[in-house]
C-alpha positions in Angstrom: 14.1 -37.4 60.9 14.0 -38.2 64.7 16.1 -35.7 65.4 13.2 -33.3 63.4 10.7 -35.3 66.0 12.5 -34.6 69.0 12.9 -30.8 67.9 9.1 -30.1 67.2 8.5 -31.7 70.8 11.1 -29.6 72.5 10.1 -26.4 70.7 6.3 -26.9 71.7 7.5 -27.8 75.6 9.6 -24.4 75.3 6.7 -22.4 73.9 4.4 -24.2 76.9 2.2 -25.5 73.6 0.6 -29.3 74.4 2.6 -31.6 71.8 0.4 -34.2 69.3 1.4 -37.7 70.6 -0.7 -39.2 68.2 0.2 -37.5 65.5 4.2 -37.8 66.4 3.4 -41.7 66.4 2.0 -41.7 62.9 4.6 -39.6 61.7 7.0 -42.4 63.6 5.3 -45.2 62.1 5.4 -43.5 58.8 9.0 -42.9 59.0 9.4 -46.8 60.1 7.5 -47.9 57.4 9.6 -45.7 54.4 13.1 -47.3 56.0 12.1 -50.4 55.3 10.8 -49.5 51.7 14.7 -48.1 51.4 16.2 -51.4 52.8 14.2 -52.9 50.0 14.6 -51.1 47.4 18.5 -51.0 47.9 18.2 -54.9 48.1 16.8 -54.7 44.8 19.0 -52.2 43.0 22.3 -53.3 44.2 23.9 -54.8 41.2 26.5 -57.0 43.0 24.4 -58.8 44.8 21.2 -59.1 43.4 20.8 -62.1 40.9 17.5 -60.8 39.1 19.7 -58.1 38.1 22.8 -60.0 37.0 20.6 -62.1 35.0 18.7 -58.8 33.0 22.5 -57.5 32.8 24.2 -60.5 31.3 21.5 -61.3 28.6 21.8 -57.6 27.5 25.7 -57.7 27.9 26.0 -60.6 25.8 24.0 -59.8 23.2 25.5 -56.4 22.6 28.6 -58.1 22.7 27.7 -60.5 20.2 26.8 -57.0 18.1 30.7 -56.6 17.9 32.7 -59.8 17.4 31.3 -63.4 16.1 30.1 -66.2 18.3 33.3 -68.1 18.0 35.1 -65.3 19.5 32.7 -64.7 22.0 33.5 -68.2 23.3 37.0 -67.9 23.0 36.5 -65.0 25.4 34.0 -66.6 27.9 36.6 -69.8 27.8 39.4 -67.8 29.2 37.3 -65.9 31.9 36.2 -68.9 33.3 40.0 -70.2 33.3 41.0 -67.3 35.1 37.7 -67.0 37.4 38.7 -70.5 38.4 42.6 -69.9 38.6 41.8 -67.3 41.3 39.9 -69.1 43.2 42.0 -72.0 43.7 
């Protein structure tokens, strides 16, 4: 998007037009203002990271889970992750 800045400015030098300083700093500002939106939102939505998420996943995870095979089962399973969860890390 600069680069589109920089382009309109040089194109408006070449054809000897006066360039719209104001409006290339609200366009600027805008552009400044939508990359931090994007920062955020890809804070939000990225699933390795973000614990809110994790959270929403795992409830719904479990629960479909517990859809297919019986509680007892379900622990069984959950037992043995954490065994090898803490396995690796040691």
């Amino acid at each position: 998007m600069e680069e589109s800045l920089g382009n309109i400015a040089y194109e408006k030098h070449v054809a000897g037009e006066t360039y719209n300083e104001t409006w290339h700093l609200r366009v600027k500002r805008k552009q400044e203002i939508c990359g931090v939106f994007l920062e955020k939102i890809e804070i939000t939505f990225d699933e390795k990271n973000n614990t809110l998420f994790r959270t929403i996943f795992n409830k719904h995870f479990h629960n479909l889970l517990l859809e297919m095979i019986t509680l007892d089962q379900y622990e069984t399973l959950e037992r043995q992750a954490k065994d090898l969860a803490f396995k690796e890390l040691l």
